[in-house]
N, C-alpha and C positions, 0 to 999 in steps of 0.2 A: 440656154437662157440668154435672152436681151443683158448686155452690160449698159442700163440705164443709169442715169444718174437720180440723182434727189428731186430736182426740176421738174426731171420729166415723169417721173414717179408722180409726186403732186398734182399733175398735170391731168396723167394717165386719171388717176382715180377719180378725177371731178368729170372727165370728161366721161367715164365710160358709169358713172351713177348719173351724170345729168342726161345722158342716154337711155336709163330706167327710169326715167321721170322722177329724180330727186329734186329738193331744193338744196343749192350750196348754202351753208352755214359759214362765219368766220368764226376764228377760233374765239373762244371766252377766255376771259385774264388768267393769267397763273394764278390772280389772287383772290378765291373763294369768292362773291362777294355776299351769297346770304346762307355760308354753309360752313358752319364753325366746326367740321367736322373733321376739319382739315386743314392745317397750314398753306398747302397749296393745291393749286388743281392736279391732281394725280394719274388720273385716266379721263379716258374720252365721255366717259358718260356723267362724271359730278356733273355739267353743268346744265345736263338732258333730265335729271331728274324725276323735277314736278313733270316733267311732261312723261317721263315713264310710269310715273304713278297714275299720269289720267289728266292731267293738265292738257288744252288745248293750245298744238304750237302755233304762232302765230305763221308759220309756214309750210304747213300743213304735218300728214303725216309719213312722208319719206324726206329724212335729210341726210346730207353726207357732209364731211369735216372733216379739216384737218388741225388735231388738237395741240397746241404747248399741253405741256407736262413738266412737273418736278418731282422726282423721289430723293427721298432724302433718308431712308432709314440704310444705307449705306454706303457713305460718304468715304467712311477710308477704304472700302474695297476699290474707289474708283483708282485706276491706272492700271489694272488688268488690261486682257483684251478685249471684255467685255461691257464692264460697269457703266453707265451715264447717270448724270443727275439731272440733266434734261435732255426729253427727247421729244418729237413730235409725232401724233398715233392719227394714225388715219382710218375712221369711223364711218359707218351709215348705219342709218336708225330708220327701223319700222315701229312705229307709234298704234300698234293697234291696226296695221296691214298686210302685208306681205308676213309669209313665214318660213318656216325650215325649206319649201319646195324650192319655191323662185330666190330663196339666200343661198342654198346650195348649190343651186343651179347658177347661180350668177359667181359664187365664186369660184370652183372650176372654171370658166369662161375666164373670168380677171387672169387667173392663175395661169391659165396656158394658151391660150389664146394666143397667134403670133400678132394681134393688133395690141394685146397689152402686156403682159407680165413674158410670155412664150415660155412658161417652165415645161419641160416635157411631161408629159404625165405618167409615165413609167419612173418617175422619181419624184411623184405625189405618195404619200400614207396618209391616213387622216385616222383619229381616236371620237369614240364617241361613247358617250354616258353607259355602264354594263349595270347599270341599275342596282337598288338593293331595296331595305323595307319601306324605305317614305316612299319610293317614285320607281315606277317600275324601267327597263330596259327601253334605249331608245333607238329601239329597231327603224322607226321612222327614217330619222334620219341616216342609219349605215342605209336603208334600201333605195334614198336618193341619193346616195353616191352614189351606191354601184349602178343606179342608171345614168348617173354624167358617167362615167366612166371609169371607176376606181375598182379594181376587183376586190373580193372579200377578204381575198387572204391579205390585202392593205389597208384593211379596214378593221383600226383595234377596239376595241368594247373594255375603258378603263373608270376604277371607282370614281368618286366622289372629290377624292382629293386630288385628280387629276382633271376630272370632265363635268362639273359642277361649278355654277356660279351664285353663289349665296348672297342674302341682303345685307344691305349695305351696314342695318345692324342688328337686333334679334330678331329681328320681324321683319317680312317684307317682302319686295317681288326678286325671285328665284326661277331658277331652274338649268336644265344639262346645258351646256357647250358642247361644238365638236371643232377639233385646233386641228390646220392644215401643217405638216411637213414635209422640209425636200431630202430627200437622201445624199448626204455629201460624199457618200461613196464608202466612208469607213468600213471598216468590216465590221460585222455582227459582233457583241460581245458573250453571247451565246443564243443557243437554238430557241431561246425565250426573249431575244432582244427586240425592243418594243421602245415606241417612243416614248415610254415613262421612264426609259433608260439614261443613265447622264453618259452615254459611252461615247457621244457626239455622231453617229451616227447618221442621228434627226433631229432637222433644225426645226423648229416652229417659227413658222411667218406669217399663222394669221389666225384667230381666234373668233370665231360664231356665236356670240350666246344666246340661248334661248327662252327667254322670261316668259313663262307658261305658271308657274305657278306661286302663291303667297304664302309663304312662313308664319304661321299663323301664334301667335304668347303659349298657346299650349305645345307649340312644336309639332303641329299636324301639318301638311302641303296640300292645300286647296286649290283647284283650278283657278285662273285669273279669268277675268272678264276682258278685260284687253292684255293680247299677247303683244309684246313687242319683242325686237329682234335689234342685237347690239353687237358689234363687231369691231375689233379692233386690228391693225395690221401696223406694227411699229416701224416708221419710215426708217431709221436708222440699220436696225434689223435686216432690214431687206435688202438695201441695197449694198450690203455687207456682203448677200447671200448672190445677189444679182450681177455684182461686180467680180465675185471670186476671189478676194481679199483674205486675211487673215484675222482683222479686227476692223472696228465699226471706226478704229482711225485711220485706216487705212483707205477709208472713201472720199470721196468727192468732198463731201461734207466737212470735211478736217484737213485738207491738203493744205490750202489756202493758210489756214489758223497755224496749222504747224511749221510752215515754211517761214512764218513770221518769228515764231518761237526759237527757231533754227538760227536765224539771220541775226536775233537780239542778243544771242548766247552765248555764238557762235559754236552750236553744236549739233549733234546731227544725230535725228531718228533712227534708232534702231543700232544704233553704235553697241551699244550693250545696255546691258537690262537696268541698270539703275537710271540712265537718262533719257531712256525710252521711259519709264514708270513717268518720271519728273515730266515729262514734254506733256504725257498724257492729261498729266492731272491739271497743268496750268491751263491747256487747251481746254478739255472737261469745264472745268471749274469759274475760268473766265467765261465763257459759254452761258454757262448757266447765271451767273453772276449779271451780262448783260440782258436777259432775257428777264431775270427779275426787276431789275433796278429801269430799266425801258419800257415794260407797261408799264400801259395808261392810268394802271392801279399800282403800279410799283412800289416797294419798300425798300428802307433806307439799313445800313446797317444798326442793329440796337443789342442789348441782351437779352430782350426777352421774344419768342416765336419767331416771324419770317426773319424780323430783321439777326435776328442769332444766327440763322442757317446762312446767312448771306455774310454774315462776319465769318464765319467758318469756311465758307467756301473760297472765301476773299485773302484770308489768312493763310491757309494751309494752299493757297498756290504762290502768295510770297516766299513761304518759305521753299518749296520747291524752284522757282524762280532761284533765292540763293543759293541753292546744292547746287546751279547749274553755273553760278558764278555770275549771276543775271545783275547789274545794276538798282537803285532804286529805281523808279516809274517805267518799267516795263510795260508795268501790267494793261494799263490804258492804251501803249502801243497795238498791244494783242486787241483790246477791245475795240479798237476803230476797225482792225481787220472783220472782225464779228459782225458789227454792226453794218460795214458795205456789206458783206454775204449775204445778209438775210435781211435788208431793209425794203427789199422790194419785197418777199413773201410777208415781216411784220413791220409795217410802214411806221408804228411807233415806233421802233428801235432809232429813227431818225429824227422824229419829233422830239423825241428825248435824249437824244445823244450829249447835248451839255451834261446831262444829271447824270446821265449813266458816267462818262471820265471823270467828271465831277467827284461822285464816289468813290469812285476804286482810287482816285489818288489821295482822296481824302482821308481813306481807311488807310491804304498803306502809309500813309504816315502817321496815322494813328498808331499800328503795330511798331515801327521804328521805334515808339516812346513806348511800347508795351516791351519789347525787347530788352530796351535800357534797366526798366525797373525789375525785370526779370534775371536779368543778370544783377543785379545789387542784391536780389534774394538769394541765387546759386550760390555767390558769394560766401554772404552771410552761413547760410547750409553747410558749403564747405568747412570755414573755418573752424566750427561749432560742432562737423561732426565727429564723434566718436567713433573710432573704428574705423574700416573703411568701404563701407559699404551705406549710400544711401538709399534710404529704406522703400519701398514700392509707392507706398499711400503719398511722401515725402514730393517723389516727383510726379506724381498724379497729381497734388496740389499747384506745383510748379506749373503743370500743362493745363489746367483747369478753372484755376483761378490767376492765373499770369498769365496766361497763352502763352507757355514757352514751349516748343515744341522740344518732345521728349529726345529727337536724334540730336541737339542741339543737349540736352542734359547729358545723356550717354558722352558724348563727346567730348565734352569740356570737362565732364568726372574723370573721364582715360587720360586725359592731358595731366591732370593733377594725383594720377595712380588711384584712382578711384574706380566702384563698380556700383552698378545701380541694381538692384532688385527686382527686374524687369519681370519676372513671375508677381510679384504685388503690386507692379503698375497694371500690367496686365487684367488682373483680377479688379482693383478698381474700377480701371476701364470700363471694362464687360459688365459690370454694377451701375455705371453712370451712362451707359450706352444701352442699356435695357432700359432704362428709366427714358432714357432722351427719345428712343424709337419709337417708345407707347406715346409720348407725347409729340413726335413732331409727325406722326404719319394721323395718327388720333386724338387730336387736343382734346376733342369734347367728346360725350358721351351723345347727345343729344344736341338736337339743330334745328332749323329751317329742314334739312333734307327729311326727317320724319313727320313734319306741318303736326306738332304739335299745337293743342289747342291755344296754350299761351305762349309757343312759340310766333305761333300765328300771330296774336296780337301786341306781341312786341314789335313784327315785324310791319303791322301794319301803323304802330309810333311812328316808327322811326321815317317814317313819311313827314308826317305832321311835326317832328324834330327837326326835319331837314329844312321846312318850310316856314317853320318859327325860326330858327337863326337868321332865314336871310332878313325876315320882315322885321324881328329884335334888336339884330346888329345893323340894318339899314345897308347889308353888301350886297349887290346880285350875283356878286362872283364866289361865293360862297358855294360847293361843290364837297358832295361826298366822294372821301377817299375810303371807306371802307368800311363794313360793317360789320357785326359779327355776333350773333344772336341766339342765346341758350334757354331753357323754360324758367330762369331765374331772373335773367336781365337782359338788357339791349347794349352793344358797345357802337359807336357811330363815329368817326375818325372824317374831319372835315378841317380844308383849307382856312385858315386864320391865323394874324403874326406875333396874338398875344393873347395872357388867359383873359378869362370872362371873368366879370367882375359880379359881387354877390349878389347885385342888382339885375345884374343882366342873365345870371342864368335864374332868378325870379321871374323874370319876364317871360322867360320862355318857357319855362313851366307852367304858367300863365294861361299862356297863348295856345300849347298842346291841350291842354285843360279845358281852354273854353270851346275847341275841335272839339275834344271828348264829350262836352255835357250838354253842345246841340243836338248830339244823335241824326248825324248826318250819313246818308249810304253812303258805302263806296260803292263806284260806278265804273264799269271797263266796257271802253270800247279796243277794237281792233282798228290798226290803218295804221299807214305807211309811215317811216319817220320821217318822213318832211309833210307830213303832215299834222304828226305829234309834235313837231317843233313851232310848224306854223300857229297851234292851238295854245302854246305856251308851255308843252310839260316840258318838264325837266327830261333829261338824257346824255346824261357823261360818259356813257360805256358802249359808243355805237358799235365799235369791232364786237360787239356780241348778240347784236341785235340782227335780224333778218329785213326783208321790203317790209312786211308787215308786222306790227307790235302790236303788248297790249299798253295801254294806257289807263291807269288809277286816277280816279278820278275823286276828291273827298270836299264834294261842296266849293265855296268860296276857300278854303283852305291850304290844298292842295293837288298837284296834276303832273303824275310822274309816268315816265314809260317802266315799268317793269315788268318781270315774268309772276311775281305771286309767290304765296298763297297770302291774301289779305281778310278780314273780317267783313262780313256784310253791311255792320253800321258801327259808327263809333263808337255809340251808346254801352257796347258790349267790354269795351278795353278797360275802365276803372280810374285811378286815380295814377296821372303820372308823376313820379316825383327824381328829378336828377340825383344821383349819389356820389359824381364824380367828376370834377371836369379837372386834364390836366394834361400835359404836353403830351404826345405821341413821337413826333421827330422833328427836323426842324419847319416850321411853318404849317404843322399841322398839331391841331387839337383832337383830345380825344373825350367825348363822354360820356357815361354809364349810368343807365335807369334803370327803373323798375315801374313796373304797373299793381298800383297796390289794391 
């Protein structure tokens, strides 16, 4: 195998898709912008959607990409050798084109090829779908591997919960995967070892999906009318695998980050396993931390959704920072390191670099005064309590409603001949941690990503919301920061330094209103963004846009570039009425309708 770097990783894959006649796509924000289904963008295909359901992309139908990502439904796992909260996935998308022959064929080529990846192919396996009552076995695909050249006995045939890609939620476009891995040489864990094995044997470094068919309310699998083809290959992953390393921080990727962490500390990688975890996780965590708070759609720290994850991620590397004996304002040191790394592949991360230090020093000194009052609680705890043991639930509240981090309870209880009940913090935990997972990886139930009927016509509001603020408040700088829209109401998050007055948001209810009761089309053309700009639409989020867009068009009203899904004519939305206008963070408002 090539010991490539991330660069040329990046590099390789646009270069050898734009040699299939792809178009490059740039990445879409970490932050949803009409898909409340999600805190953040997760995989490569949120933001491909509407166009895997049948939407036409404005750049045709093969694209490739390389995506930001944030997961977050395991946040204290990170500092393994494993764990990230952000990573970047490297995708191409057939839209109703190419299928299982020319993706399989093309990824043996990627994969061993000495012009790109050079993995030998004698240390390829691949799994493919072994069928069961919805959908039968997909001989198809093991019979084009074994003509690139994988023989059969490396070619597994595993259930559903291995080689299965399901809709996004009861209903939807589905169907098998087949996941490529390399043999790391381990031995077999027995004469049945297979790569559904955790024995590490087989790494997975890249994943094929095959949307062939539609999950239908009754639970029947229907053939699709347009097959598309989704593929993921997690950059981090690989070059872990490509460099011969031991962990994903041991690459290219993280050298740089860590050597800075080393130098702040003065401590050093891999010394032993507690400041190896601690290095991990400020690395990790400021990582991601920068990558949030630097797009163009960024979020600031808050309690409630992204901004929560981003106080968490922010906090819980402070306090690592302190086990390593770190001073305050570190953390911004490490994230200027961040931000040179990667400002050239996310040229926002430089645009925004005031905001991003900005933050992180603004929160760590926030936590400093959460510390303080944390400690007058402990306190208090102590003197009060009975016996000597504080109780599980006791420092669960401690950590949850104070932020004190529980090693810091533990420790200052053994100072004072105390013991904590770590069995009932535990179980708390795991109580407030199933609750937090359902809701940061699935906030909503329902979205924009299902083009729900009154989905749809919220989404086609908040057009004509965007377009009443500016013409109400008289700003033309006035810009959507966010959106976020369910079959009940519309959430719309926009730049302004003070609330709206009961007059003013009259007005614009007004304004939307008197849009609605012309019954004017909406109208989409397609063309390039300069010359969606030279027309006048609006377009804030170009790192997501291609050469060509579409462009919403609603009468004298309004004229935006988006992707969709919108209503045909106004007349169909109803009566709009605001229910809410009120801060979001600083210099951004937030407001909440309904179409009644």
């Amino acid at each position: 195998m090539k010991k490539i770097n991330a660069a040329q990783l990046r590099q390789m894959w646009f270069d050898f898709y734009k040699s299939k006649g792809h178009a490059l796509i740039g990445s879409a924000s970490l932050i949803p912008e009409n898909d409340p289904t999600v805190l953040f963008t997760t995989a490569g295909m949120h933001p491909l959607v509407p166009y895997l359901l049948g939407q036409k992309h404005p750049q045709g139908t093969r694209l490739a990409d390389v995506q930001k990502c944030v997961r977050t439904g395991d946040i204290e796992e990170v500092g393994d050798a494993s764990h990230l909260t952000f990573f970047e996935m490297l995708g191409n998308w057939s839209l109703g084109d190419y299928f299982k022959k020319e993706m399989i064929s093309w990824s043996y080529e990627f994969l061993t090829s000495e012009k790109y990846l050079g993995i030998d192919p004698e240390k390829l396996s691949v799994t493919v779908f072994a069928g069961d009552d919805d959908c039968p076995r997909d001989d198809e695909s093991a019979t084009y591997w074994e003509n690139a050249g994988i023989p059969r006995k490396r070619i597994f045939f595993l259930p559903k919960e291995h080689n299965w890609w399901g809709p996004a939620g009861l209903t939807g476009p589905c169907g098998p995967d087949t996941e490529m891995f390399v043999d790391t040489g381990k031995p077999a864990c027995s004469p049945e070892c297979s790569p559904a094995c955790s024995c590490g044997k087989y790494l997975e470094v890249w994943n094929d999906v095959f949307m062939q068919y539609n999950k239908t309310a009754e639970g029947t699998f229907e053939p699709l009318r347009q097959k598309n083809v989704d593929t993921g290959m997690g950059l981090e992953r690989t070059i872990k695998t490509l460099q011969g390393v031991g962990s994903v921080y041991e690459t290219d990727l993280f050298a740089p980050i860590i050597s800075k962490i080393e130098e702040l500390t003065g401590t050093k990688y891999g010394s032993d396993e507690a400041t190896t975890k601690a290095i991990r996780v400020i690395a990790d965590h400021i990582r991601t931390a920068v990558m949030i708070i630097g797009d163009d759609r960024g979020v600031l720290c808050s309690n409630v959704d992204q901004g929560y994850i981003l106080r968490r991620l922010l906090r819980r590397a402070v306090r690592f920072i302190k086990q390593l004996g770190g001073e305050k304002g570190l953390l911004s040191k490490v994230a200027e390191v961040i931000i040179n790394e990667y400002k050239e592949v996310y040229p926002e991360l430089d645009r925004n670099s005031a905001r991003v230090l900005g933050e992180i020093d603004a929160e760590e000194e926030r936590f400093e005064k959460t510390i303080t009052s944390g400690m007058k609680k402990f306190t208090a705890i102590r003197d009060h309590l009975v016996g000597d043991t504080i109780a599980g639930n006791t420092a669960f509240k401690l950590y949850d409603t104070y932020g004190f981090p529980i090693e810091m309870t533990v420790e200052l209880a053994r100072e004072a001949g105390l013991n904590v009940d770590m069995d009932g913090f535990d179980a708390a935990y795991e109580a407030h941690t199933a609750k937090s997972r359902a809701g940061a990886e699935q906030k909503f139930k329902c979205g924009l990503a299902d083009h729900g009927e009154q989905t749809v016509k919220l989404h086609t509001a908040t057009h004509l919301l965007h377009a009443a603020l500016k013409r109400t408040l008289g700003d033309s700088d006035i810009s959507q920061k966010g959106s976020n829209i369910t079959e009940e109401r519309l959430r719309f998050d926009f730049n302004f330094p003070r609330p709206l007055s009961p007059e003013e948001i009259k007005s614009v209810e007004a304004a939307v209103n008197e849009a609605i009761e012309a019954k004017v089309d909406v109208a989409c053309e397609e063309m390039t963004l300069d010359e969606a700009k030279a027309a006048g639409a609006e377009a804030h989020f170009d790192s997501k846009y291609g050469e060509r867009v579409k462009v919403y068009t609603i009468g004298k009203y309004s004229k935006e570039v988006c992707g969709g899904p919108h209503v045909a004519n106004t007349g169909e939305l109803g009566h709009f009425r605001i229910t809410k206008e009120q801060s979001s963070s600083a210099g951004i408002r937030r407001i909440k309708a309904i179409l009644e």
